[in-house]
C-alpha positions in Angstrom: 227.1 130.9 -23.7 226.4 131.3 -19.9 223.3 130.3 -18.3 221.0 132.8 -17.7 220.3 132.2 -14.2 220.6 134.3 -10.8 221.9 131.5 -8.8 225.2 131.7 -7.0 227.9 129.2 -8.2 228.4 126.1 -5.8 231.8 127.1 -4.9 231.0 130.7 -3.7 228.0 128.6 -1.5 230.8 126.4 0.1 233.0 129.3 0.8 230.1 131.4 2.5 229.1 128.5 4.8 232.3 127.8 6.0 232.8 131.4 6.8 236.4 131.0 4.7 236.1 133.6 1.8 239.5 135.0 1.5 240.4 137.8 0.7 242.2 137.7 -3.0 244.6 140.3 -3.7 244.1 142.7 -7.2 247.2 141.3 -8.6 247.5 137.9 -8.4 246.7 135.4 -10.8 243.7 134.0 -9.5 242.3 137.3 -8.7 243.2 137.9 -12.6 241.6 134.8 -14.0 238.0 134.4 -11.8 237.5 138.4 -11.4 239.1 140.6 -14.3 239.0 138.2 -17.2 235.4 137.6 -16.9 234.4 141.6 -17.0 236.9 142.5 -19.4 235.4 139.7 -21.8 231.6 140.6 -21.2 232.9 144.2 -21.2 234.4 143.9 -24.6 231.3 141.8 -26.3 229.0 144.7 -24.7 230.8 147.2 -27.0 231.3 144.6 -29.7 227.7 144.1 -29.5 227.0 148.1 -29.6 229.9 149.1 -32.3 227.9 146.3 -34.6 224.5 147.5 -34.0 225.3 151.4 -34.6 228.2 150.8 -36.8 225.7 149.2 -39.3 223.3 152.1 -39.4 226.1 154.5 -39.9 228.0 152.1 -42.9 224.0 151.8 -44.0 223.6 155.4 -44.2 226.8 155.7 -46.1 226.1 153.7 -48.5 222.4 154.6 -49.1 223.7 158.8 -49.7 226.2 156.9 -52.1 223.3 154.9 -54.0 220.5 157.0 -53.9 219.3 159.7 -55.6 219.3 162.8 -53.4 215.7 163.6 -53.1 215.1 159.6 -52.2 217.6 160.0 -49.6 216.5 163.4 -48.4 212.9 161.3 -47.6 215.1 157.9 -45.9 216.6 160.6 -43.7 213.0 162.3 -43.0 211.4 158.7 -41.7 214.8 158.1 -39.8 214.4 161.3 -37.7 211.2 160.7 -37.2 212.2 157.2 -36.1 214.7 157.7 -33.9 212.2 160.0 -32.0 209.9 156.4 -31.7 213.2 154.1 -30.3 213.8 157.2 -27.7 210.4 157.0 -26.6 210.4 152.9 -26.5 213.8 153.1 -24.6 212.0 155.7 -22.3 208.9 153.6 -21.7 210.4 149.4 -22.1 214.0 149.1 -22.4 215.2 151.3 -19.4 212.5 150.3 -16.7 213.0 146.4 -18.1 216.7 147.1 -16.8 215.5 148.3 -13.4 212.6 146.0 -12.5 214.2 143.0 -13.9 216.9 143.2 -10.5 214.4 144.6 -8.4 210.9 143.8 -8.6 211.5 140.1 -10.8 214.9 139.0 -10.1 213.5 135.6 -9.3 210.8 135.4 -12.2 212.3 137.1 -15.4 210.3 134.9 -17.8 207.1 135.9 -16.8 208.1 139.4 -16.7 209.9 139.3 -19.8 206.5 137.7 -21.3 204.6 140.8 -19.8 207.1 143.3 -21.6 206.6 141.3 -24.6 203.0 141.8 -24.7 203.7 145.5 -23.7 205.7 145.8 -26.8 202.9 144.6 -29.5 200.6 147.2 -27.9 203.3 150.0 -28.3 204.0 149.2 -31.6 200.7 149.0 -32.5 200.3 152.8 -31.9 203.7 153.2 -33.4 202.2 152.0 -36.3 199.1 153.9 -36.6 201.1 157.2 -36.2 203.9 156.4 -38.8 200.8 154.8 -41.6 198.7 158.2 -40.8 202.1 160.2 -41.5 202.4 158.3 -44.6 199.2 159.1 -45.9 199.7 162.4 -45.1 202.7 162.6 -46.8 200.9 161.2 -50.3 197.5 163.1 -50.0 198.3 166.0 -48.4 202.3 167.1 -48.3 201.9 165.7 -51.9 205.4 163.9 -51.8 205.1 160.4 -53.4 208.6 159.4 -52.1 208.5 160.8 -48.3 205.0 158.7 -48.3 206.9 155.8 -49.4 209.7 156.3 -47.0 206.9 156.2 -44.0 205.2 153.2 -45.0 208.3 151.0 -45.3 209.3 152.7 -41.4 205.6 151.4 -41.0 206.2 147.6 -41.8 210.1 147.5 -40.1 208.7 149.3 -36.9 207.8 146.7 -34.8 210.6 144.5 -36.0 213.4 146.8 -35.3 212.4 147.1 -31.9 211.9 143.8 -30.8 215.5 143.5 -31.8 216.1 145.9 -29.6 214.1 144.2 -27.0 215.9 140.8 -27.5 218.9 142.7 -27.2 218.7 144.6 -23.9 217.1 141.2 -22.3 220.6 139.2 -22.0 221.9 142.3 -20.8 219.9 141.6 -17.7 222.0 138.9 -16.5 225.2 140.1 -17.8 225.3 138.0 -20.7 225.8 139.9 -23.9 228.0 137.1 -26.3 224.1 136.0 -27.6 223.8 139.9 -27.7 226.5 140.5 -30.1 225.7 137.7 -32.0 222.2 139.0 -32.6 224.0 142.8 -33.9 226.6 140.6 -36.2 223.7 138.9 -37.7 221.8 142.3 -38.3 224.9 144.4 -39.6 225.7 141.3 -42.0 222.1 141.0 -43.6 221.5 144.7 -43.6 224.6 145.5 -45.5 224.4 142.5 -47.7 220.8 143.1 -48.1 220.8 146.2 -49.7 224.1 145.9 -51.7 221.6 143.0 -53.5 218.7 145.6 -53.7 220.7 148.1 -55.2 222.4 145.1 -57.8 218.7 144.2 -58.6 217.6 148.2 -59.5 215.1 147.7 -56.5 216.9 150.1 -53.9 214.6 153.0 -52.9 213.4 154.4 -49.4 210.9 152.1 -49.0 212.9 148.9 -49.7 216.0 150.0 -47.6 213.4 150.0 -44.6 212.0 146.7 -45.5 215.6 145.3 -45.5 216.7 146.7 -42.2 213.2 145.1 -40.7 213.5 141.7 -42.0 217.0 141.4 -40.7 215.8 142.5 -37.1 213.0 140.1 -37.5 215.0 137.0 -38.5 217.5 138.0 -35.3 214.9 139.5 -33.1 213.5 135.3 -33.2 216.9 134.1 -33.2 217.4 135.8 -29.9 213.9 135.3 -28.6 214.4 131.6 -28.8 217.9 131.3 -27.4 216.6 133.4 -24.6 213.4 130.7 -24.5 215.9 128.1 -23.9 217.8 129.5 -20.9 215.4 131.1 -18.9 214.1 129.4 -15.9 209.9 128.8 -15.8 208.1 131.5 -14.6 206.8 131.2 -10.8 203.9 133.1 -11.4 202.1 135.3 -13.8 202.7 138.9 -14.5 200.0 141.3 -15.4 200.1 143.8 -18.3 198.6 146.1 -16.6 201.3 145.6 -13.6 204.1 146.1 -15.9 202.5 148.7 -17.9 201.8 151.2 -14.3 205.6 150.2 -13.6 207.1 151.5 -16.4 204.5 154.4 -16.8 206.0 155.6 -13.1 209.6 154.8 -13.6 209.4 156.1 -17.1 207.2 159.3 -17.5 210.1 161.9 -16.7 212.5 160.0 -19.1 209.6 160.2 -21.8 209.9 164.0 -21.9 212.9 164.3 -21.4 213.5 162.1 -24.7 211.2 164.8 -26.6 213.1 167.5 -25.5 216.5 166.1 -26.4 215.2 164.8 -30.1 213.7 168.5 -31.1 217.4 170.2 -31.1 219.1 167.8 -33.2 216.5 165.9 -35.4 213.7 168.3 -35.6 216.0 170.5 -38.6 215.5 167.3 -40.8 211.6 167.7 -41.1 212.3 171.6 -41.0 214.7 171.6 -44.3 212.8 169.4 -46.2 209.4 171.6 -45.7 210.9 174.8 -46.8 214.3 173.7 -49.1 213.2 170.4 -50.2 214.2 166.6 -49.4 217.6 167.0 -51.8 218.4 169.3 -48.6 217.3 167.2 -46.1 219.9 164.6 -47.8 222.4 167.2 -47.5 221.9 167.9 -43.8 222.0 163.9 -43.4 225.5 163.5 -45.3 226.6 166.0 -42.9 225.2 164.5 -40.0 227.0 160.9 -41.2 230.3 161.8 -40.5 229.5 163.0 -37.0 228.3 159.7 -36.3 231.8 158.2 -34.9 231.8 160.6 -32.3 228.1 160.4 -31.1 228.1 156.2 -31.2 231.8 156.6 -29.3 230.7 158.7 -26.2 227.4 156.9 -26.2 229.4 153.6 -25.3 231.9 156.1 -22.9 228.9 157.2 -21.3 227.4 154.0 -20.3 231.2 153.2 -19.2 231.5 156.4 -17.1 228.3 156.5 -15.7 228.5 153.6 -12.9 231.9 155.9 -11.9 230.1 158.8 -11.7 227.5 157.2 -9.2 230.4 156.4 -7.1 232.5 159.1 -6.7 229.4 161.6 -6.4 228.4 159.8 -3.5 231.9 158.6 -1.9 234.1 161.5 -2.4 231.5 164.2 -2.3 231.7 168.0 -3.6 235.1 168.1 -4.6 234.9 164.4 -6.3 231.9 165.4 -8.5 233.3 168.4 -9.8 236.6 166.9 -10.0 235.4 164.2 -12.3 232.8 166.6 -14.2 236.4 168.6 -15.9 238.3 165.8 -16.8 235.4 164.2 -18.1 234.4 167.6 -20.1 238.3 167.9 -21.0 238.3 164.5 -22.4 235.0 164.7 -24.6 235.7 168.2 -25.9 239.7 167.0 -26.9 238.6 163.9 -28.3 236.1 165.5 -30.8 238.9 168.8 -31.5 241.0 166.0 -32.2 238.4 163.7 -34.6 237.5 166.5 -36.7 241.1 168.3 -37.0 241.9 164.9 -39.3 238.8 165.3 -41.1 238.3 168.8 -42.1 241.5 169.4 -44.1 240.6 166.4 -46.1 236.6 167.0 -46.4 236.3 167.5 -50.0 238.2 164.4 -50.9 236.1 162.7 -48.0 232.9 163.8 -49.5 234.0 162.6 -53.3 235.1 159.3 -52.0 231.9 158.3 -49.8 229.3 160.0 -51.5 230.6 159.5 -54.9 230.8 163.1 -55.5 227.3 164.3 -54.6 226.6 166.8 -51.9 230.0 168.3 -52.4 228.4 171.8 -51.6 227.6 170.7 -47.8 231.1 170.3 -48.0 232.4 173.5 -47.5 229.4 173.2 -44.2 231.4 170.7 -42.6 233.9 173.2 -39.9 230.8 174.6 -38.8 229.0 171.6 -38.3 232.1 170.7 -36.4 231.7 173.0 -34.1 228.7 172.0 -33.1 229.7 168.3 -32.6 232.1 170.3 -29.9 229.8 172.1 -28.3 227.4 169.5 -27.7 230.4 166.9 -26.4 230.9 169.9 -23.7 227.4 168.6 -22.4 228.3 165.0 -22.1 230.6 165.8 -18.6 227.3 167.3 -16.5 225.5 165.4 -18.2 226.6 162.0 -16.9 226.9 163.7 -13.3 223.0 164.1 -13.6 222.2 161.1 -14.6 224.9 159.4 -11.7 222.7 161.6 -8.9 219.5 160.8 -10.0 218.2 164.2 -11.5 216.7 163.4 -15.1 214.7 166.5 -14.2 217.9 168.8 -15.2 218.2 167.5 -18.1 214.8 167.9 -19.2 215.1 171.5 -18.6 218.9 171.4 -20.2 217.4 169.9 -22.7 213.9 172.4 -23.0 215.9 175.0 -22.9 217.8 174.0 -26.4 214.3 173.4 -27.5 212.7 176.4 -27.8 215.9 177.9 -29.2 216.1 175.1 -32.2 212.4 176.3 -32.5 212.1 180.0 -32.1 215.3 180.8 -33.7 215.2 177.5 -35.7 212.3 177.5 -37.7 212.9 181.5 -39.2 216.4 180.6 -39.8 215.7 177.1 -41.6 213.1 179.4 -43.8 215.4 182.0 -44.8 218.9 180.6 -44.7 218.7 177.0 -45.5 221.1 174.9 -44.3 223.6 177.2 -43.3 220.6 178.5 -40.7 220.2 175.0 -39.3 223.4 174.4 -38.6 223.8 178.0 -37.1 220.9 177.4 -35.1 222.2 173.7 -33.9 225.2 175.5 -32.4 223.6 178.2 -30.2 220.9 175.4 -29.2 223.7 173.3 -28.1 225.4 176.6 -26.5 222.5 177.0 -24.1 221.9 173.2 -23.4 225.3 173.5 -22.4 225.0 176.3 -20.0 222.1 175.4 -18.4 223.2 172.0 -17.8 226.7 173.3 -16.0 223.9 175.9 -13.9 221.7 172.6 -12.9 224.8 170.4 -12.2 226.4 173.5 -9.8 223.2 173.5 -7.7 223.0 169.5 -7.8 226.9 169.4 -6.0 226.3 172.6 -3.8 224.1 170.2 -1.9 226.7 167.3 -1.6 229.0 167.1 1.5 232.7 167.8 1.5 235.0 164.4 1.9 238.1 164.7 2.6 239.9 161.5 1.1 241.5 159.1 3.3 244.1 156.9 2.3 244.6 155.2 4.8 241.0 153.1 4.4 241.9 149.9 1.4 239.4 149.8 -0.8 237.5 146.1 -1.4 238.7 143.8 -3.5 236.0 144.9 -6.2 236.3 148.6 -6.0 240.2 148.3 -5.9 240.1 145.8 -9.7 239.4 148.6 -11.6 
């Protein structure tokens, strides 16, 4: 496992003295073996690490729609929506900022800041906490719905545990050092799936314990990682202040925060909707549904934190005609791929459904090309999307994304009411319709405002730029 550590290796010290670095060309061996290796390795633990960590909630919710009675799986899907609201807002508020401070304001004492974030994190989940017990109590004494109640309080005690995993995680990122990283996710996929196949032997599987299982198995890796990050961190030259790191990631992190509310009410908000007016067997419907989109989503996730540092460069190197450029093929390939993923499954969704939900929700079924189209829609988005984010303008996307708000709630909520889940998903599309156009409007005003750059061939590119 490599040192966490932001000093240069000896060799590259000896070469910069001397004034003798030499120039290495792409294709020869030892450009191959000190340059490409190395990224293609870290590279390929970086999505081993991801694939593990998503694939396990996906397999998890596979098997728990398999297991579980509907209406207890209808109220694990109601806490997970409202949980995945909680890790956007902690990504929005720790995990992202920790990325950008950690190179720029403490690239010299990351233990000490590290320290500070973890300090930052307690307090966060300690009002993570408070809101998801209150919701629980809610849920017994005043939604009267024993099993959503229970569903909350086991989110309650896994909280806090799930994301300091996800803290542990994102730290050896900051030195490009994700093999401890994907070690941590094989650990958690292993005892999360293990762990509730025993649950379900022993007749103890329900909401509440499927939560406590995913929480003790980020707890045992979350200390796993914490220590093996204890032991390769240099000391910390000097002490960093909560409140310090707390106004840091309050600036950095504020637009990011709404923007994360925005883009959670079009997609997760219909979970809490369904099971007010149809019921949680309904809301476990919706879920199943939702499951077999998850390839997709957890695929151009990973593609999008691939295609974004190439975004960032061609926007700014090759101008008008390189952003838009890039924003089709990007569109063409996201909107192919997903045609392409669901022509194989639709044809064969009723034996699908039978085989992983052992013959429940089989009415969703017949849901499933419609829901499709709405998986295409959305991956239409992904292409501006990225260009956004590469120039700096998370403010587009906050209105992209408040604009298929206040469709998923104007025309959401009547159409949840009266048509059930045929409403939601109809409502999910035009949502994603709109977030669509108003994201290609926003991105068409972002380029206008780049210059024109005529490519010239005749420049080389550096040794770097020209390895990949």
């Amino acid at each position: 496992m490599p040192v966490l550590s932001s000093r240069k290796p000896i060799e590259d010290v000896v070469e910069e003295a001397s004034g003798e670095t030499e120039r290495i060309s792409p294709f020869s061996r030892d450009f191959i073996l000190k340059k490409f290796i190395p990224w293609v390795t870290k590279g390929g633990l970086a999505i081993l690490d991801y694939g593990l960590f998503s694939g396990s909630n996906f397999l998890l919710g596979i098997l728990l729609a398999r297991w579980m009675a509907p209406e207890q799986y209808g109220a694990y899907a109601l806490a997970f929506s409202i949980f995945i609201l909680v890790t956007f807002l902690y990504q929005a508020l720790v995990l992202e900022p920790l990325s950008v401070f950690s190179g720029t304001a403490y690239p010299n004492n990351l233990r000490g800041y590290l320290q500070s974030n973890l300090w930052l994190h307690w307090g966060i989940s300690l009002v993570v906490c408070l809101a998801l017990g209150g919701t629980a109590v809610a849920a017994r004494v005043w939604w009267h719905s024993p099993v959503s109640a229970m569903a909350f309080a086991g989110m309650t005690v896994a909280a806090p545990f799930i994301l300091i995993h996800a803290l542990g995680r994102r730290s050896f990122y900051l030195r490009l050092s994700p093999g401890p990283a994907a070690f941590g996710s094989a650990f958690y996929c292993a005892f999360v799936v293990g762990g509730s196949f025993l649950v379900y032997k022993l007749g103890w599987l329900s909401a509440f314990s499927a939560y406590l299982v995913m929480g003790l198995a980020a707890l045992v890796g979350g200390v796993i990682m914490l220590f093996q990050l204890n032991a390769k961190l240099e000391p910390a030259t000097a002490k960093v202040h909560l409140n310090a790191t707390w106004g840091k990631h309050w600036e950095y992190g504020k637009w990011a925060l709404a923007t994360c509310i925005v883009g959670w009410i079009p997609t997760y908000v219909y979970i809490p909707l369904v099971s007010k007016f149809s019921g949680l067997a309904v809301a476990g419907e919706l879920r199943a549904l939702m499951n077999l989109g998850g390839p997709v989503l957890q695929t151009y996730a990973a593609l999008s934190m691939l295609f974004l540092p190439l975004a960032a460069r061609v926007q700014s190197t090759q101008g008008r005609r390189g952003a838009s450029g890039l924003t089709f093929k990007l569109t063409a390939l996201f909107v192919v791929g997903a045609i392409a993923y669901w022509a194989v499954l639709i044809p064969l969704r009723r034996p699908l459904f039978h085989m992983l939900y052992a013959g429940k929700y089989m009415d969703a079924s017949s849901l499933l090309p419609l829901f499709a189209a709405e998986t295409i829609v959305w991956s239409a988005a992904l292409g501006p999307a990225i260009l956004l984010r590469a120039m700096e303008s998370p403010r587009s996307l906050f209105f992209a994304n408040g604009a298929a708000s206040v469709v998923a709630l104007v025309f959401g909520i009547p159409a949840t009411r009266f048509f059930g889940l045929r409403g939601v998903i109809w409502s999910m599309v035009l949502a994603n319709v709109l977030y669509v156009l108003v994201a290609f409007v926003m991105l068409g005003r972002k380029v206008s405002t780049l210059k024109t750059v005529e490519p010239d061939f005749n420049v080389p590119l550096p040794v770097e730029e020209s390895a990949f």
